[in-house]
Structures are given as structure tokens and as C-alpha cells.
MIKE-108057 format. One record per residue (C-alpha): x, y, z. Coordinates in steps of 0.05 Angstrom, whole numbers, plus 5000, padded with zeros to 4 digits. Layout:
XYZ;...
REM end
This chain:
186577595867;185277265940;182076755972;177176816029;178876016048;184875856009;185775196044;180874875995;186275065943;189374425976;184173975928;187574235869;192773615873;185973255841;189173515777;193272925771;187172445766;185872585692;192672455674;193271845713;187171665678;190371905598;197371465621;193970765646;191870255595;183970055591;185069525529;178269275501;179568525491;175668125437;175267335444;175466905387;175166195377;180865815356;181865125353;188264975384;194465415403;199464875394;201765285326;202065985363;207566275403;206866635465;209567405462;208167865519;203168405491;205969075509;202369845482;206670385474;201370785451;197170835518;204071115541;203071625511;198672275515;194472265444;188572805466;191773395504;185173865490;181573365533;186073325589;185974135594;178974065597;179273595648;184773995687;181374555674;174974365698;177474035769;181274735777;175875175782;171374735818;176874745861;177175565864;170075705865;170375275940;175975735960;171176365950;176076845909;175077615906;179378265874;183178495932;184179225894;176179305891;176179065963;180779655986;176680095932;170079975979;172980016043;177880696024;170480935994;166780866068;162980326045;155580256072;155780526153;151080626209;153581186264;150881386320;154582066350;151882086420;153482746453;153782816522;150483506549;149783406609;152084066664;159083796683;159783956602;158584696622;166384666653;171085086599;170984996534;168884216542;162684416496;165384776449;171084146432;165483656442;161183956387;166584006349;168283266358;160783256331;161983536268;168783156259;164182466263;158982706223;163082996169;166882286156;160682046136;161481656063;156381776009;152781146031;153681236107;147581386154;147781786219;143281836278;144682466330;144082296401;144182796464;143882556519;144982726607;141482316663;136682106601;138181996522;133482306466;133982136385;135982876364;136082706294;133582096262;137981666218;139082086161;145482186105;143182936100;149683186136;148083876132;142083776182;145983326229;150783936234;144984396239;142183896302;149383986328;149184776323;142984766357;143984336422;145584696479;148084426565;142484306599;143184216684;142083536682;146583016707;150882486672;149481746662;152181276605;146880656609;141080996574;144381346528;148980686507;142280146502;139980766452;145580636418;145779906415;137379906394;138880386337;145079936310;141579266325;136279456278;142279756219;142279276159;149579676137;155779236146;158779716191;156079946258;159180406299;158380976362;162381586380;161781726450;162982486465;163582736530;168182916598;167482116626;165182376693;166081716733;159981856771;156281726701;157980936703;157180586761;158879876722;151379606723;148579846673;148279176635;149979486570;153078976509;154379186450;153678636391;159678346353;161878706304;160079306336;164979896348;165280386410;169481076400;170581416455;171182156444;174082446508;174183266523;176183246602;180983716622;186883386663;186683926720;179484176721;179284596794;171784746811;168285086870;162184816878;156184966936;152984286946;147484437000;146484937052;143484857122;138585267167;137985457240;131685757265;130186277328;125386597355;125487267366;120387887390;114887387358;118587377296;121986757266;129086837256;133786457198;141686237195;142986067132;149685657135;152685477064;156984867047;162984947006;167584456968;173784596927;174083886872;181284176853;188083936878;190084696906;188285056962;183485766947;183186337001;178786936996;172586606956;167587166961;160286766983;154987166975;146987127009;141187386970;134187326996;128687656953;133687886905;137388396956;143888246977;144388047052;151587927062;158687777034;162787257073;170387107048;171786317048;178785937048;177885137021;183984637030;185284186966;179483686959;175783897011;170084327044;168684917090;162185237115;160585957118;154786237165;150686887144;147587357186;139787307212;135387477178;126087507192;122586967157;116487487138;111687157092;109786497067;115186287013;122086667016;126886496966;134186586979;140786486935;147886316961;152886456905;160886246915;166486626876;167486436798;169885876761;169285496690;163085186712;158785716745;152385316747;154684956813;156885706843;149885896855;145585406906;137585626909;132485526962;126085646997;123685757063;116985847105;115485977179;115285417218;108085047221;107584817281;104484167299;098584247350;097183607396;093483407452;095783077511;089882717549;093282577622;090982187684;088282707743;091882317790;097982277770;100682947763;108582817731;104382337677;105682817615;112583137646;117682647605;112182697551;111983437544;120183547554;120083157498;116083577452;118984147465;125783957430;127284057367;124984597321;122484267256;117384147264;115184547327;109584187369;104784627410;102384157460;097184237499;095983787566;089283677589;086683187644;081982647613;075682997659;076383627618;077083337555;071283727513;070083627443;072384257428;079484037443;079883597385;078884217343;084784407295;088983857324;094083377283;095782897342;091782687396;095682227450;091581867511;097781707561;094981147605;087181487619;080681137606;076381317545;073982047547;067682207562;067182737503;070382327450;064881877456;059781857404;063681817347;067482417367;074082197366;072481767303;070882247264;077082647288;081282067261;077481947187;078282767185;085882587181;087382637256;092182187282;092381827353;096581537397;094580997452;099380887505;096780317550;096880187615;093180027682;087680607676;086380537603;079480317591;077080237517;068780137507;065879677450;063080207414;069580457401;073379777383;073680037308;079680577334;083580157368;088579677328;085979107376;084078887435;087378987508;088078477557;091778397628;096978747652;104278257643;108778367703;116578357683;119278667737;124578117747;128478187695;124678677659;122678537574;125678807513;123679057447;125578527393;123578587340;122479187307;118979347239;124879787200;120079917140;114680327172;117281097179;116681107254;122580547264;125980727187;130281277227;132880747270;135280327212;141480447199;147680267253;148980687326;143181117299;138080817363;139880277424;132779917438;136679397471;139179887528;130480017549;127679627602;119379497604;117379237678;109879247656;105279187597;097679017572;097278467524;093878617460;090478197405;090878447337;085978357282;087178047213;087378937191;091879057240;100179217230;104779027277;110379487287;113679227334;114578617390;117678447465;123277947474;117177397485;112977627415;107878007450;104978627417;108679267430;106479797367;100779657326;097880017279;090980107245;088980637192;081680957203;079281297143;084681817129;087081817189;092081307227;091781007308;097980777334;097680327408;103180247452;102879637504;106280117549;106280807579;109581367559;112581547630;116981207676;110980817716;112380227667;119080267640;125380667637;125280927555;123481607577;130481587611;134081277544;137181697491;132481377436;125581697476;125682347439;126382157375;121881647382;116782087402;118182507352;117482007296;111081807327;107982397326;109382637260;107481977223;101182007259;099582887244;102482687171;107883137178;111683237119;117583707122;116984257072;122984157022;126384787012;130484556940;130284066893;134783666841;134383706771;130483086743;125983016807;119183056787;114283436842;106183306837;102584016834;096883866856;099183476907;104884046931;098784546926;093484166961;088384306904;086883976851;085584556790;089984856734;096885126759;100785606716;108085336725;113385896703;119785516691;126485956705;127086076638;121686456628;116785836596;110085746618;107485166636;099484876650;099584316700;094883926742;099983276759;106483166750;111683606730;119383396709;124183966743;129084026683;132084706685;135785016752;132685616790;127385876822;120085486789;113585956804;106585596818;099685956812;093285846799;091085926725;088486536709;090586866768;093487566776;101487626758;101187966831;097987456861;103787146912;105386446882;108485836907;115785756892;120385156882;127985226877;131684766835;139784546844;144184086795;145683456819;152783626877;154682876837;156283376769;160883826809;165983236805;169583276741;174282656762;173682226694;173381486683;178381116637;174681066559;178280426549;174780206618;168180396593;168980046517;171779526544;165279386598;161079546534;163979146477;167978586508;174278946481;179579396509;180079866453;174880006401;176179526328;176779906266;172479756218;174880196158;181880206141;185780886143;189680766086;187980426013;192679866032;190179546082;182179276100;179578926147;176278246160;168878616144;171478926085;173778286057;168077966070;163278426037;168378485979;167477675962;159977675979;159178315933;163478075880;160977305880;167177035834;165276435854;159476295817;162676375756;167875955768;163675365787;159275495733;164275465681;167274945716;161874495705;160574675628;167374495618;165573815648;159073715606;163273965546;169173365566;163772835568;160872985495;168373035473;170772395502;164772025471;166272215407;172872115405;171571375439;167471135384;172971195328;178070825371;178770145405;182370505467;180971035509;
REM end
């Protein structure tokens, strides 16, 4: 026998009131008359027998009574049956989340991890409900809450690595939702998996309740050496008309040992292009360059494989390439001024992706055939043309054309035209003195985003001597301002296509950019924001999610072939979940038809197998260090839960009250009876 709050054994010492009340004298007097006490003598009146104890059945009751009053308070309970339960299992809610997420591919970390997952399953009590959990970058209910062990196994048997990365939040709040919501007196999750640190970033915001428990399951190897091929790069040539590709390949050793002689293969098309041999220092990472090779058709998809390892999923790297598309523009130039496009055109003729085929034409020839096929059209410091009148060079712009006003002392803009321009231009502002700066700078839009980030483009260093003033309307977006506020980039979107003015030229007649390192690729960034350039990505990550119709320019039913073989209808949206090589084509379509293609990589984040610390991770989840039993290993001992539930199930302590107070009501009908045979109680 035990208490659950033996203090209130304390009251017991009440006892002694019933046998203070048996030992002191209550004496009934009865007054008579008498004439005179002259006669009588005075004795002192003294009662032996209220000395004495006369009715010892009605004290025990009394005692009795008080006593378990006093026990049923202190909440009693069979410890034996209490270790009984808890040795049994008791009633338990687990929740075995197992992490399967492509660093799990390393060695034999999946095998012990499923094994782990049987072990937690199979210690499951006869009352004891389990809920199967895998989870990577995302966590799914495997199997529901079930005591059917043979078909949590079964789940177990079944699950397989997918390329996915790692991260603890989602699958942990699963966790927590599914216990929150457990009515058994025991809650509790196994956490299997390697603890790649890269899974926790400490944000996550993830508390489990009190009375919760958190076992981490850990199968990371202490010296896991991997070779992994996080990205590769390209460099493009031209050659005999033909476009020519360097693949260059990335290579990182995660170990703490040097390796020499990693064969690094190139396949394009599935035929083997070359063999390069690699040599990595400890923790860190070399780059191998393959021979050229013709970029011949539309889509070419190429593989870069590096030596072998545990985990061969981050050995082999995919991608796609395509010829270059060049960007075609149109440079509208002032007849007088022959050198007005020179800094313009050196410009656009750096840099290979994308390529820009520019084409410079004084504002007198300017037909409206030269709009044709055009992304860009720019109008460096030249009045309106003539042949973009008429709605001409409106409708260029709602087509999707983008252009680019650079202002100055010959640019002329007519009323029936004010719609294109984000504005309207006044007088020329003379700083030659001292010469104006850009100030502010709008680091949000895409044409100044590049310029964001610290020593990546000195404004400051650019001198303006001369500029028009421009009034934007309430449409308008400024992109930028001079040192005084006045408008230097605006912006105004025309149907689907976009107008970008500059306040200034885009030679040296009104300031010295064109001579600063930051011209070019702000030139660069202006011209592909406005032609809607968007660089074809040649690989993806597993978990990005790519829009068919959008990557196919069509909106129709696309047969997606996954790398595993499944097919796949989609007109939206499609989750990349598997790495390799995805195929695109229209439904219905021949097999031979040449689809689109979209290569897929694991995350370069799951090639790092350096684990966290469990205890870290319980401890940032629970509040606690290391995770609190909640069912004793031994018959001996249980804890505070177990005792608990023990009492509550057992409820002595309504027995003891209620006999308790029968024993009172018995006393009082006792005493009365007793009390009206005798002068004294």
C-alpha cells in the first residue's frame, strides 16, 4: 500500500479527539429545592468513573472512522498492481517516424533504420497504438494509428529512400498533432534517422507537450567519406557555325582523407564522351573540364558521373542543354552623331548567355519592318520615329516587345504616343559642376536585384553632367532617383509588354557610366527584363515544382514520363520527386516524337552526412536534455504516470471515505442509545 499525498496522513493525530472526549467529565446536574444547607456538609464531588473508558466499541468506531477519512484524503493505491500495469505496457500512443530521406541511401543506414522500425513497433503492449511516419523534406501518415503490428511491419518492409532531402520541422509538428489528439496516458516518438545537421536549422518552432517523450534513434556512421558532384558549369564557343560546349564538373570529397585517381566520367546522349581522373584534398573540392563537344539539336541531355561510394545517388549529376537563343534588338541611333551606339553596341556584344544580335539603325530608316521578330527595341537619344507612328510601336510593345527610352536633347515624344512612355519629359538639368548621382536605387525590381548584394556594382563612382526631367503618372514605377530625387528609371507596363525611360543617354554625351565597370551589366539587365529573357535552366532539385504548360509555352495535355518509368498527364504543376532525366510531350503524340526534357539532381545539402547531436534536437523539442521514460524497464520500479494512473484506476479512496462515513452514521445511532440508559456520557 502507498499514498499518492501522504502528507494528509498528518490529520490522523485527530484520533485523539474521541478519547479526549471518552476521558473528560460532561456531568448532567439536576437542581432541587432545599430549604436550608445549614444541616449539610460540604464534600468535594469527585467521578472516578468518567476516568475511566466504559464503551471501547464506540471509541474504535470513532477512531476508526477519523482514520479513513483521513486515508481516503491521502489517495492510497496497490503499489504491486501499479508495477503490474506499467511492466504490462499499459495504454501507449507511438509514433515511429522514419526518416527516408537520400542521405539515408549512405551504407547500410537503411537497412539499421528499418530495423530500428521494427524494434519500436514490436514493443508495442497489447493495448498500445502505433502510427508509421516517413518522412524527407516533407512528412506523410504511412500507416494510420493502428495495434495491428503485423501491418505496421508490413508498411516498414515496404518503404523504400526516396531523393528527397532532410528536414525535422514537418515531420516533428506530425508528430506532436497525432499525440495531441491520443487520449492513452503515454505519448511518445521514435525519431529514426542519420541527424543530418542540415535537417534542423533551430526554427522550426516545434514543442512537444508535457508529458510527451522524444527517442531519438540515431544510425549515422562516425566516419562517413562521400564523393559527391554538386553542380557543373558550361562554357560556350562558336565554331564553323556550330555551337560548341565545355562541360566543367564540380567535385567535393565530405570525408576527412584525401582521394586521388577518382575516375569522372561525361555522357551526353547516353555515349560516353570522356574519362577524366580527379585528386580531392580532405573536405574539399576540385573541378574537372571535359572535352568539346557540338550542341546539335534542341534539348541535349548529358550525365557527369564521379567514382563510387556508399551513397551513389550524389555520384551522378544530370543536365540539359540547348543552343543559344539569341536575343535580337534594335538600336534606333541619331544620324548625326555617328559614335552614339559604339559604347552601346561593345556592350552587347559581351557575354554569351544570352547572345544579343543587335542591329543599329539610324532613326530616318527606321521602317516598320524592323520591329519585326524583335525582343528589345532601344531609342538612344533620337526623336520619335516616323514609322513607329500609328500605333506601330504600340502594338510592338502589347505583342510582348520591350523598349528602352534613353533621353536626351534630340528626344522628342508626340501626344499620341504619351500611353508608351512612363511619363512626361521636361528640360534638360545642367550638372556639369559637380555632376549628380544615382541615389536611390529600387533593389526589388530584377534590373537593380543583381546589384543588391555588397561590391557586386559602385553607382556612387558614375557621374551624370546632364538630364531631362520627367513626371511620372500615378501607373508609373520608379526605379530609380539622382542625388536631388529627380526621376532617373521609370517604368510602365503596356499590355504584355514593358517600357523602361532613362533621364539620360546611353553614351558619354551626358555622363561617364559607359566608362564605369557597372555599364555592362547594367545594360545587360536592362535588356533582358525588358525581351523577358529567362535563362533556360539546365537541372533541377528534387522537390521544385516546374509549371508544364508554362515550361512548354502551350497550354494542352503533356505526357510527363518520370525517370522511373511512370507516366504522368499534366497541364500545371508538376512536383519533381524522383532524380533523372523527366521527358515532356504532348499527349497522344508519337514515342518518336522529340520531347522536352528536364534533368533532376538531389539537393548538394544531402551530400553532407555531418550529424547533429539527438540530445540537441530533444532537448529544442521537449524542453529536456534527454528523452523521460515513461515505462519502467524493470517490475520494480514506475514512474510518476504509472502511479498516477494506478490510484485513478484503482480509486481506493472512495471506499475508504465511504466506509468512513457509515462508520460515523453507525457511531451516532450507537451513542444515542447508549445515552438514554445513563445519566453520563
Amino acid at each position: 500500500m502507498a499514498f499518492l499525498t501522504p502528507l494528509f496522513l498528518l490529520a490522523g493525530a485527530t484520533i485523539a479527539l474521541p478519547i479526549f472526549v471518552h476521558l473528560i467529565q460532561r456531568e448532567r446536574k439536576r437542581v432541587i429545592q432545599f430549604p436550608s444547607l445549614m444541616f449539610v456538609q460540604r464534600i468535594p464531588y469527585q467521578s472516578v468513573r468518567r476516568r475511566r473508558i466504559r464503551h471501547w466499541a464506540l471509541l474504535l468506531m470513532r477512531c476508526a472512522a477519523l482514520l479513513m477519512i483521513v486515508a481516503a484524503f491521502a489517495r492510497p493505491f496497490l503499489r504491486r498492481a501499479a508495477v503490474i500495469a506499467a511492466a504490462a505496457g499499459g495504454s501507449r500512443e507511438l509514433v515511429v517516424l522514419l526518416d527516408h530521406s537520400a542521405s539515408m541511401g549512405f551504407g547500410d543506414h537503411w537497412q539499421r533504420a528499418r530495423d530500428a522500425a521494427h524494434a519500436a513497433i514490436g514493443s508495442l503492449g497489447a493495448n498500445d497504438r502505433a502510427t508509421f511516419v516517413l518522412f524527407s523534406r516533407n512528412a506523410e501518415e504511412n500507416m494510420r494509428a493502428t495495434t495491428d503490428r503485423a501491418r505496421l511491419n508490413a508498411a516498414v518492409d515496404s518503404a523504400k529512400v526516396d531523393a528527397d532531402s532532410t528536414r525535422y520541422g514537418p515531420a516533428l509538428k506530425l508528430a506532436e498533432s497525432i499525440l495531441s489528439r491520443s487520449q492513452a496516458r503515454r505519448r511518445e516518438a521514435v525519431l529514426i534517422s542519420d541527424f543530418q545537421r542540415a535537417g534542423w536549422s533551430g526554427s522550426e518552432d516545434v514543442h512537444f507537450g508535457e508529458g510527451y517523450t522524444l527517442t531519438p534513434v540515431s544510425v549515422a556512421s562516425p566516419a562517413a567519406n562521400n564523393i559527391a558532384i554538386p553542380s557543373v558549369t558550361f562554357g560556350r564557343t562558336s565554331f564553323s557555325g556550330q555551337e560548341r560546349l565545355t562541360v566543367s564538373a564540380g567535385i567535393a570529397n565530405k570525408g576527412n582523407a584525401p582521394v586521388s585517381d577518382v575516375p569522372v566520367t561525361l555522357e551526353v546522349e547516353g555515349h560516353q564522351i570522356q574519362t577524366q581522373q580527379a585528386k580531392i584534398g580532405a573536405n574539399s573540392t576540385a573541378s574537372v573540364s571535359f572535352t568539346q563537344f557540338t550542341v546539335d539539336r534542341p534539348i541535349v541531355k548529358g550525365t557527369v558521373r564521379a567514382g563510387t561510394d556508399p551513397m551513389p545517388a550524389d555520384n551522378v549529376f544530370h543536365f540539359t542543354v540547348s543552343p543559344s537563343a539569341p536575343v535580337s534588338l534594335l538600336v534606333v541611333t541619331n544620324p548625326d552623331s555617328r559614335d552614339s551606339a559604339l559604347y552601346l553596341s561593345q556592350a552587347l556584344a559581351v557575354g554569351t548567355t544570352p547572345v544579343f544580335q543587335t542591329d543599329v539603325v539610324p532613326v530616318t530608316r527606321v521602317t516598320p519592318a524592323n520591329f519585326e521578330k524583335r525582343a528589345v527595341v532601344i531609342l538612344n537619344d533620337v526623336s520619335f520615329p516616323s514609322a513607329a507612328a500609328g500605333g506601330t510601336l504600340k502594338k510592338f510593345v502589347e505583342g510582348g516587345g520591350g523598349l528602352l527610352v534613353a533621353a536626351g536633347d534630340h528626344t522628342s515624344w508626340p501626344q499620341s504616343e504619351a500611353e508608351l512612355l512612363p511619363g512626361t519629359l521636361g528640360p534638360s538639368v545642367d550638372r556639369t559642376a559637380r555632376g549628380a548621382t544615382l541615389g536611390f536605387r529600387d533593389y526589388s525590381h530584377a534590373v537593380f536585384e543583381l546589384f543588391k548584394a555588397p561590391r557586386s556594382g559602385d553607382f556612387s563612382a558614375a557621374r551624370i553632367y546632364r538630364y531631362r526631367t520627367l513626371m511620372t503618372g500615378p501607373n508609373d514605377r520608379v526605379l530609380a532617383r539622382f542625388d536631388d530625387g529627380a526621376v532617373a528609371v521609370a517604368e510602365r507596363k503596356v499590355g504584355a509588354g514593358r517600357v523602361i525611360a532613362l533621364t539620360a543617354t546611353l553614351d558619354d554625351s551626358y555622363s561617364d557610366l559607359p566608362l564605369k565597370p557597372v555599364y555592362v551589366p547594367l545594360v545587360h539587365q536592362l535588356v533582358k527584363y525588358l525581351g523577358q529573357f529567362e535563362s533556360p535552366r539546365s537541372w533541377m532539385t528534387v522537390g521544385q515544382v516546374v509549371d508544364v504548360s508554362a515550361l512548354t509555352k502551350a497550354r494542352a495535355n503533356w505526357l510527363v514520363v518520370t525517370p522511373s518509368g511512370k507516366r504522368v498527364t499534366s497541364t500545371g504543376p508538376l512536383e519533381l520527386d524522383e532524380q533523372g532525366i523527366y521527358e515532356v510531350r504532348p499527349a497522344g503524340a508519337s514515342e518518336s516524337a522529340p520531347p522536352r526534357a528536364i534533368a533532376v539532381n538531389i539537393d548538394p545539402a544531402e551530400s553532407d552526412l555531418t550529424s547533429i547531436d539527438p540530445a540537441e534536437l530533444v532537448a529544442a523539442v521537449t524542453g529536456r536534455a534527454t528523452p523521460t521514460a515513461t515505462a519502467s524497464a524493470s517490475p520494480t520500479e514506475t514512474s510518476q504516470a504509472d502511479v498516477k494512473d494506478a490510484e485513478k484506476r484503482q480509486a481506493l479512496w472512495w471506499y475508504l471515505l465511504l466506509t468512513g462515513l457509515l462508520l460515523l452514521a453507525v457511531e451516532t445511532v450507537v451513542s444515542n442509545r447508549l445515552s438514554q440508559g445513563e445519566r453520563f456520557l
